[in-house]
C-alpha positions in Angstrom: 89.3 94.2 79.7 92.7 96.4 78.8 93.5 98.0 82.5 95.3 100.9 80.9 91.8 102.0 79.0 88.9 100.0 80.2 87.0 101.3 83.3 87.6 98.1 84.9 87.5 99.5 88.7 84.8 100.2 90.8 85.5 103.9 92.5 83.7 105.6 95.6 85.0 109.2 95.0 83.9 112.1 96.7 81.7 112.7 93.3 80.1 109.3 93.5 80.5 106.0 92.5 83.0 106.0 89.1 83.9 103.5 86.8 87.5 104.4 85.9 90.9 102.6 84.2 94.2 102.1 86.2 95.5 105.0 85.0 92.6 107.3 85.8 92.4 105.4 89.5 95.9 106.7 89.6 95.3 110.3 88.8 92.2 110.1 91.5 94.0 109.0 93.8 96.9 111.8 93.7 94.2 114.3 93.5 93.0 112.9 96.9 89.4 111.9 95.4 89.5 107.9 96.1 87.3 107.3 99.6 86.7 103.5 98.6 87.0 100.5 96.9 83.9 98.6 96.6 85.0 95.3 95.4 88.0 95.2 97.8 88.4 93.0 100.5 90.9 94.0 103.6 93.0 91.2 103.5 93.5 92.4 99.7 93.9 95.7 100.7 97.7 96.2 101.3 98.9 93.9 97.8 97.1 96.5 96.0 98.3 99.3 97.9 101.9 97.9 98.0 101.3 97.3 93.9 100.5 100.6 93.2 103.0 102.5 94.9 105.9 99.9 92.9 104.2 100.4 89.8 103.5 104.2 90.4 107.6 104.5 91.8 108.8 102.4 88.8 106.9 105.0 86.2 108.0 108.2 88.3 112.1 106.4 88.2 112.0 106.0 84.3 110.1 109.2 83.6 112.6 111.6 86.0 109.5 112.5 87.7 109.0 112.5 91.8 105.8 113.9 91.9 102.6 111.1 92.3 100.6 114.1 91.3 100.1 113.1 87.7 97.6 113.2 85.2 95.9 109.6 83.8 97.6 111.0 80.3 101.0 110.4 82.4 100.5 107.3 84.1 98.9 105.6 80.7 101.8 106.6 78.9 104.4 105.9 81.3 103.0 101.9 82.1 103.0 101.7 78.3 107.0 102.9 78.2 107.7 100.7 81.1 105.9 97.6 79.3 107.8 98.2 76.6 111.1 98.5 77.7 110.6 95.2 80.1 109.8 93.4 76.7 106.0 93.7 76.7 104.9 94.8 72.9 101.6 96.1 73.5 99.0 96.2 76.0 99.0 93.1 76.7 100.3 92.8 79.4 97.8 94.7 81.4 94.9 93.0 79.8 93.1 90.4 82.0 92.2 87.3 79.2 94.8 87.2 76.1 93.5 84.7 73.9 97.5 83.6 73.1 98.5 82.0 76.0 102.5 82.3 74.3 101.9 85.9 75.1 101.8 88.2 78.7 98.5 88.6 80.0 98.0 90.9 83.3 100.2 89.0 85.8 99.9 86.0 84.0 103.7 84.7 82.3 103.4 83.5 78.8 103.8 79.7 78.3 106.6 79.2 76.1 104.8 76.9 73.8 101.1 76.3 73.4 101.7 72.9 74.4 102.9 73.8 77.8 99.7 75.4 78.1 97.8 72.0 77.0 99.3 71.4 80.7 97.5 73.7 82.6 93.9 73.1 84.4 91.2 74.2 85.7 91.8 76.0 89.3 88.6 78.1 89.9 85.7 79.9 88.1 85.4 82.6 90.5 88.4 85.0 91.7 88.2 84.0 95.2 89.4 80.5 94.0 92.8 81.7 92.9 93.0 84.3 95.9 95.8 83.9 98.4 93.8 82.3 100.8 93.0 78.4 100.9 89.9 79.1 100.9 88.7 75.7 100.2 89.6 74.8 103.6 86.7 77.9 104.6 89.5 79.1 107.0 88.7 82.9 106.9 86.0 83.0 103.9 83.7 81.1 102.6 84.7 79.6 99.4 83.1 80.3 95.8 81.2 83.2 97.6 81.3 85.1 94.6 78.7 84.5 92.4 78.7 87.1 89.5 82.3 88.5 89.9 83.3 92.3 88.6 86.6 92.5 86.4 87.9 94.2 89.2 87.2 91.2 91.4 89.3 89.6 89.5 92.2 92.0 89.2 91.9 91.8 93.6 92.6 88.5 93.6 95.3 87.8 90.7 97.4 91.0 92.8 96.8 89.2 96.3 97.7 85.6 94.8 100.8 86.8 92.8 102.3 89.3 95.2 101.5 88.1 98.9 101.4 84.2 98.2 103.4 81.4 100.4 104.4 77.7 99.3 101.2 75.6 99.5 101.6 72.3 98.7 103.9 70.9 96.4 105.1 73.1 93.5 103.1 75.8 94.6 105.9 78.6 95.5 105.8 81.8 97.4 106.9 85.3 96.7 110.7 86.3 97.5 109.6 89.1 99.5 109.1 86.3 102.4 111.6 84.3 105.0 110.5 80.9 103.8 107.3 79.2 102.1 105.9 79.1 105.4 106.3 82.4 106.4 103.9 85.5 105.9 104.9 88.9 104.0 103.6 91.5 106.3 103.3 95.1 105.3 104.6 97.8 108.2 104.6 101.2 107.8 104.7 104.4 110.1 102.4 106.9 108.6 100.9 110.8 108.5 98.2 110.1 106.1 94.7 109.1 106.9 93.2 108.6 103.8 93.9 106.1 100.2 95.0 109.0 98.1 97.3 110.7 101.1 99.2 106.9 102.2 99.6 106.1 98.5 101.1 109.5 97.7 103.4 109.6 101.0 104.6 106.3 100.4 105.0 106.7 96.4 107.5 109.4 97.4 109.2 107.9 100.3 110.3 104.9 98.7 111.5 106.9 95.6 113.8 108.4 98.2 114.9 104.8 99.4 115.7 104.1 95.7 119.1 105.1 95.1 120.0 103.0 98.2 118.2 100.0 97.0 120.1 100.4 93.9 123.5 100.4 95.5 123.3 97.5 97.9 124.7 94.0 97.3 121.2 92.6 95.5 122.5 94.4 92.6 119.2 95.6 91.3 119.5 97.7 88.2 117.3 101.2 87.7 116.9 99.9 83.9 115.9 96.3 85.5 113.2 94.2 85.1 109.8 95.6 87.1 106.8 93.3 85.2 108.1 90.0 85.8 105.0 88.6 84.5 106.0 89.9 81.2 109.1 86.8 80.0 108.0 83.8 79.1 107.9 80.9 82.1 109.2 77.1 81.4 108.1 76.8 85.0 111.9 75.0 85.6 114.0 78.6 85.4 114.1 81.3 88.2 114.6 85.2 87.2 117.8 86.2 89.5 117.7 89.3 91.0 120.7 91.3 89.0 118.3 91.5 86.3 115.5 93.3 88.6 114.5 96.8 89.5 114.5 97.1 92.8 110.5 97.7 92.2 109.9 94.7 90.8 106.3 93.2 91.1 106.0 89.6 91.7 104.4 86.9 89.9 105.0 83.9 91.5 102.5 81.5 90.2 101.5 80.1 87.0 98.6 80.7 86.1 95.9 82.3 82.9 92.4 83.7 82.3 90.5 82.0 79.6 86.8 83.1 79.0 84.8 86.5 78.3 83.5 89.0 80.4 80.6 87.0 81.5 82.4 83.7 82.5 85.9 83.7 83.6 88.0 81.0 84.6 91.3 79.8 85.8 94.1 77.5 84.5 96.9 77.2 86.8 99.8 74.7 86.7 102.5 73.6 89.9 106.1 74.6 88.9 109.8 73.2 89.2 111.3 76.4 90.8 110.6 79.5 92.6 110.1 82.4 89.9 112.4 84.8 91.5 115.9 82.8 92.5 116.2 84.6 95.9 116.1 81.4 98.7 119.4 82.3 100.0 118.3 85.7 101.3 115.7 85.2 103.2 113.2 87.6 102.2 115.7 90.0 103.2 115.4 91.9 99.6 115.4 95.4 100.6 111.2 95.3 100.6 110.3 99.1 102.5 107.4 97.8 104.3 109.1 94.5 105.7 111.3 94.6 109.1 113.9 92.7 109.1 114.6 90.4 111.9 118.7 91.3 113.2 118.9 87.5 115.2 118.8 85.8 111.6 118.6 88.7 109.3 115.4 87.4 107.8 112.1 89.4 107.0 109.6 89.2 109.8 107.6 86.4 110.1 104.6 86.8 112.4 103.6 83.9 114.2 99.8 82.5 114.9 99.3 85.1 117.8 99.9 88.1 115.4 100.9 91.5 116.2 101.1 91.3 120.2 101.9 94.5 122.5 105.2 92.5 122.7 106.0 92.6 119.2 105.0 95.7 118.0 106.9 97.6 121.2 110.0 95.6 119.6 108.9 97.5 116.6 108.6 100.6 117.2 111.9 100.5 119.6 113.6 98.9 117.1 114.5 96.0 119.7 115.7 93.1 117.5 114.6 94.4 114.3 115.7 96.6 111.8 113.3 99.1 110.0 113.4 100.6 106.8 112.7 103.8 106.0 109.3 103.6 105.5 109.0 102.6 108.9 110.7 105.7 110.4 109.6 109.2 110.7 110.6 111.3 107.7 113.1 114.1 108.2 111.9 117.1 110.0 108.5 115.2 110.8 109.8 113.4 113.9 107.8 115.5 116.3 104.4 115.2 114.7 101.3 112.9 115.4 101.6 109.9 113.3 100.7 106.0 113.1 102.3 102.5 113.4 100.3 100.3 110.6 101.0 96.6 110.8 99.0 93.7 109.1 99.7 90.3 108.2 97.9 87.2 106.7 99.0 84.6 108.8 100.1 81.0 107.2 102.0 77.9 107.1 102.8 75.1 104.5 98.9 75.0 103.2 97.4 76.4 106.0 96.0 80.2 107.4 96.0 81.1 110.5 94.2 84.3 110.5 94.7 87.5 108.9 96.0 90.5 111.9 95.7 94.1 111.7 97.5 96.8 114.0 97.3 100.4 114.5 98.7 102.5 117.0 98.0 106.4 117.3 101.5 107.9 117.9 101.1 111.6 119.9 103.0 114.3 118.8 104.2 114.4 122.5 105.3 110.6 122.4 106.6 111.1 118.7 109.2 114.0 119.9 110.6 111.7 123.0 110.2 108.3 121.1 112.2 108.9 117.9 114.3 111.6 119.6 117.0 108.9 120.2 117.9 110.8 123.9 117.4 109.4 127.2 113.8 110.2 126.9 113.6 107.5 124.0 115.5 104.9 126.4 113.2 105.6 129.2 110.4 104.7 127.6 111.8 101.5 125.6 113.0 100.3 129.4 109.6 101.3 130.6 108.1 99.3 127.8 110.0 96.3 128.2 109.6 95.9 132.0 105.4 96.7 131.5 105.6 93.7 129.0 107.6 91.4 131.2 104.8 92.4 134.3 102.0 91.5 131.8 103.3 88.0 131.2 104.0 87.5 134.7 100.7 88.3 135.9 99.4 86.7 133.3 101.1 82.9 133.4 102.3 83.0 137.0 99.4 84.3 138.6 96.3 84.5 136.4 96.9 80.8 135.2 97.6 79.2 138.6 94.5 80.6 140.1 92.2 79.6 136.7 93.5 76.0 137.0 93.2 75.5 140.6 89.1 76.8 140.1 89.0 74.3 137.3 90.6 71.4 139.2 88.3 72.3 142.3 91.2 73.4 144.6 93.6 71.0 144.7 96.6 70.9 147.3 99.5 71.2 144.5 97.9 72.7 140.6 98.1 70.2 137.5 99.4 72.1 135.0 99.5 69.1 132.3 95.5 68.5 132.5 94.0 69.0 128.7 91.0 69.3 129.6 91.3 72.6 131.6 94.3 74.3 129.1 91.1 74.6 126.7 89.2 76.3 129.5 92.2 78.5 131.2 92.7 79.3 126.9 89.8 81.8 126.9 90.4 83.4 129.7 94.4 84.2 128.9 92.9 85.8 125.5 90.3 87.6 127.3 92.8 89.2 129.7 95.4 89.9 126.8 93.1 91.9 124.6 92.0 93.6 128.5 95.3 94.5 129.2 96.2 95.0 124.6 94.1 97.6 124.3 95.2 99.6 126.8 99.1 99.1 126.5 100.5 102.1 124.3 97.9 104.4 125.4 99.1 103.7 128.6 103.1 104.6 128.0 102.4 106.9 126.3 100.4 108.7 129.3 103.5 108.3 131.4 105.3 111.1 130.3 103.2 112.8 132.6 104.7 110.9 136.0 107.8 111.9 137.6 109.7 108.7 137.9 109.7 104.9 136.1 108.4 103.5 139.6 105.3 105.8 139.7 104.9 105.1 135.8 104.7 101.4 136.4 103.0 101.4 139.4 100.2 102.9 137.3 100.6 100.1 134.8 100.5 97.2 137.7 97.3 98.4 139.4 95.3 98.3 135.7 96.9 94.6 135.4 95.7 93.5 139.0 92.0 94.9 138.2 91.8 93.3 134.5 93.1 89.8 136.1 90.5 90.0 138.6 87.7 91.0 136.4 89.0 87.5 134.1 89.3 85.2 137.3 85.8 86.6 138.3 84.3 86.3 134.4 85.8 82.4 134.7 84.8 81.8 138.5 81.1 82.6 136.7 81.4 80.5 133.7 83.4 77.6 134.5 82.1 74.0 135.4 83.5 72.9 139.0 82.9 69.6 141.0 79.7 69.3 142.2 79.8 69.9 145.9 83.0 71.9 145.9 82.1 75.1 144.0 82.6 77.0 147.4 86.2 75.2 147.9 87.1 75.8 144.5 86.1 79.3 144.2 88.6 80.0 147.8 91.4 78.1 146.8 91.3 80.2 143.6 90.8 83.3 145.1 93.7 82.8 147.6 95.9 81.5 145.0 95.2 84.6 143.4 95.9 87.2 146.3 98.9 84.7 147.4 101.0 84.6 143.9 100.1 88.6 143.4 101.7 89.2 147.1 104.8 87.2 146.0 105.6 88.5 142.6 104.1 92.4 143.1 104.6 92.8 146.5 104.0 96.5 145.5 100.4 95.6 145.2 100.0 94.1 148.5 101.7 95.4 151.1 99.5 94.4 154.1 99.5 90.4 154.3 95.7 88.8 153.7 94.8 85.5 154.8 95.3 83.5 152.0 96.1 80.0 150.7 98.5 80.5 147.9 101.5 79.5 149.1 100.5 75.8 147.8 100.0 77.0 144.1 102.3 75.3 141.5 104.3 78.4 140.4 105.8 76.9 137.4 106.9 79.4 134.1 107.9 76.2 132.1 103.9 75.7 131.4 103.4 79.7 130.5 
């Protein structure tokens, strides 16, 4: 199973379903044929994007080449030169089972010895086993759901282990592309393309024009460096530093090897002493083109358990605490046409997975022009932005809230904030309004280039926040248990708390004074 001439992948092209080798997936997909994966799963999806476009970069860099546009002859070759010169004697190294485990197999280190592989044990006998996500705990998927995997199947899951991976558990390190074992590698991108074969080729060629760059800042990479770091031998106690790197390199961070046949597969794996790339000190700050890079600590960004909120992709986009790379920006003379903002993350802690998040938002030619013009047009919309996502969380924790928890504790004089019992309850309805109010957030600003002034603009946004906390209060006044007997009192109090709290903080919305009871409501931010 050699990936450089076996037809190891599975290929929906716009001729069918193909059987090809990497390097003829390569030429398919420059030629714009690729419409699917079969055996690919989304949370894989970006590793093996992000893989290919190194791999593909690194072969265009050695061979003086800038076009993606090659022929499978080209990219078989060129892997073959690139193998070599990173120390790799034959194929090898692109080969999924290697009966010699003292030599590469496809990201799978050598042992130095055969008796540190005696060491190694058995992990899993499907590839979901050995895929980034603990599924054992049956988190996001079911575990051993594979029961008669594809080579292919297996290549998806050694990419997603060894290039997206976190610490979990003890001796079980992460990638360097990541601020800390508990953090996530997210993959960011703005983008013109809409299909495989487009994004890889527009982002092939945009981060060979970040390269020189790459090269000349203080990580030292070299353009001769190291790019198959799965290729050296691993004692599992040394770290490869990152002045013997390309700037391209692709990551193997565990240890792990194939043993079997075709027909029944299996993985060893072993814990390790260190890290396999010595880069702790930065970060995950390492110059990655698809990872922002958080200005307050100058870290890569780590999404928390809530994902990609309206809050943080506007700080995004507006590049309000975070700097972007170039991959994130709009390329030269292309700032005034209709593009995307791609975000996705796997989500995860020290042996944990908190859900894998997926962003996209449709960028108008219009909004394009003003948003990356960098004029006061830009500003006025990053000012808009900010103030639309402050209302949100008002209306949302000071208003929304109060009212849900006085329903829930049948209408009470002064609201209990601290009652676990109702947080679980008043939890569904703050997600159900935050997707509401989500969904309709950038389509939204950008809409308001159409309105005269900021206070028309957000008047606008206010009105859609008042009718979507309504429709949740409503939804929960229907659903929600009460106190027998005082379903009517509980259902007023919240109402007026409701009307009350809206009149105070968006007086806008209520300019003639209701009869209401909200003045007793427990406005308190510290429990938002």
């Amino acid at each position: 199973m050699n990936l450089l001439t076996d037809p190891v992948f599975r290929v929906d092209t716009s001729n069918g379903l193909e059987r090809l080798d990497l390097p003829g997936l390569l030429e398919t997909m420059g030629a714009d044929r690729l419409e699917s994966l079969p055996g690919l799963q989304r949370h894989q999806e970006d590793a093996f994007h992000i893989f290919l476009c190194y791999l593909a970069g690194a072969v265009l860099a050695r061979e003086g080449q800038e076009d993606p546009r090659q022929g499978a002859g080209f990219w078989r070759e060129g892997i073959r030169r690139l193998t070599r010169a990173d120390g790799g004697g034959d194929d090898g190294a692109w080969t999924l089972v290697v009966g010699d485990p003292t030599l590469p197999a496809f990201l799978q280190p050598p042992c130095p010895t055969t008796a540190d592989f005696k060491e190694l044990e058995l992990k899993a006998k499907t590839p979901d086993g050995v895929d980034l996500l603990p599924t054992a705990k049956n988190h996001d998927l079911k575990a051993n759901r594979v029961g008669h995997p594809e080579p292919d199947d297996w290549i998806y899951a050694l990419i997603s282990l060894q290039t997206m991976s976190g610490v979990f558990g003890n001796g079980k390190y992460g990638i360097a592309r990541m601020n800390s074992g508990a953090g996530s590698r997210s993959v960011v991108a703005l983008s013109y393309a809409t299909t495989w074969g487009e994004r890889w080729r527009e982002h092939t060629t945009r981060i060979m024009a970040l390269r020189p760059d790459l090269l000349a800042q203080s990580w030292h990479y070299r353009s001769d460096g190291l790019v198959c770091t799965w290729i050296p031998p691993w004692d599992r106690h040394s770290s490869l530093v990152l002045s013997t790197l390309d700037p391209f390199f692709i990551e193997a961070c565990r240890v792990v090897r194939l043993v079997g046949d075709a027909r029944d597969i299996r993985a060893l794996g072993a814990t390790s002493k260190s890290q396999r790339i010595a880069a702790k000190a930065a970060n995950g700050d390492l110059g990655d083109p698809w990872i922002p890079i958080n200005l307050k600590n100058k870290s890569a960004l780590t999404v928390s358990a809530n994902g990609f909120t309206p809050s943080l992709l506007r700080d995004l986009i507006f590049q309000d605490g975070f700097a972007l790379t170039g991959l994130q920006l709009p390329t030269q003379g292309r700032a005034g046409q209709h593009c995307r903002f791609t975000a996705s993350v796997l989500v995860r802690g020290i042996g944990t997975t908190d859900g894998f998040y997926q962003a996209i938002v449709p960028i108008p030619h219009t909004s394009a022009r003003r948003m990356f013009g960098r004029g006061p047009e830009h500003d006025r919309l990053a000012a808009l932005s900010k103030t639309a996502i402050e209302d949100s969380g008002t209306m949302q924790n000071r208003i929304l809230k109060a009212s849900v928890y006085s329903l829930l504790e049948a209408g009470p004089q002064q609201v209990d904030f601290e009652k676990r019992e109702v947080t679980a309850w008043w939890g569904e309805t703050q997600r159900s309004f935050a997707a509401a109010w989500s969904a309709d957030f950038f389509p939204w600003l950008w809409r308001t280039a159409e309105h005269p002034d900021l206070e028309t603009a957000r008047l606008e946004w206010l009105q859609a926040l008042k009718q979507k906390a309504e429709a949740a209060l409503t939804e929960a006044i229907a659903r929600y248990p009460t106190r027998a007997g005082r379903r009517y009192r509980a259902q007023v109090r919240a109402q007026g708390v409701f009307h009350g709290l809206l009149r105070k903080h968006f007086p806008v919305l209520t300019p003639t004074p209701i009869d209401d009871q909200g003045e007793t409501a427990h406005d308190d931010t510290s429990h938002s």
